[in-house]
N, C-alpha and C positions, 0 to 999 in steps of 0.2 A: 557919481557916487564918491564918497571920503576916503572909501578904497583903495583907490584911484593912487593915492602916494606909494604905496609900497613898489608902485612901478618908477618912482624917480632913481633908486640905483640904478638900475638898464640902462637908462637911459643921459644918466649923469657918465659914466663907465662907458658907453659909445660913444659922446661925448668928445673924452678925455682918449679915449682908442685912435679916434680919427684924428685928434690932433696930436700923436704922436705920431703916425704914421705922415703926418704935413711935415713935422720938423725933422723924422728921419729923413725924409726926401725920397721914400719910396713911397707916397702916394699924392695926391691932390689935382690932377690930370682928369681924371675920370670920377667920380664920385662914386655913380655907380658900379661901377667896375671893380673898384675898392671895398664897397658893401658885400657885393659878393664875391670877392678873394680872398679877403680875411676872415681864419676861420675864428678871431675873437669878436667880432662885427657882427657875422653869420651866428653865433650858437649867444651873444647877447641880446639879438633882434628876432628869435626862435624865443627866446624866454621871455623876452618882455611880451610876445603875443601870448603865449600863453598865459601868465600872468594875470594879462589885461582881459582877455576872453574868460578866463577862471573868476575873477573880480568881477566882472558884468554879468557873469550868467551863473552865481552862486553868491549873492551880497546875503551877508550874516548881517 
């Protein structure tokens, strides 16, 4: 679906989250471990499913 874009902020924004957390130097070790420590990571990748689940199962 065309939809489908309004989920590029989430994901431009997680992005941009994980590579700040690279050049603070408090993450890039663990990837996963980093997705779920960060509660900005966590409540961006909570929304973007939602988002996306809303978009595919309600197209206007």
């Amino acid at each position: 679906t065309t939809n489908l874009i309004y989920t590029v902020p989430f994901v431009v924004y997680g992005i941009f989250r994980y590579l700040f957390l690279l050049h603070r130097g408090t993450g890039g070790n663990d990837t996963a471990r980093d997705m779920l420590r960060d509660p900005h990571l966590l409540i961006t990748g909570l929304l973007w499913l939602m988002v996306t689940i809303g978009v595919i199962a309600w197209p206007v």
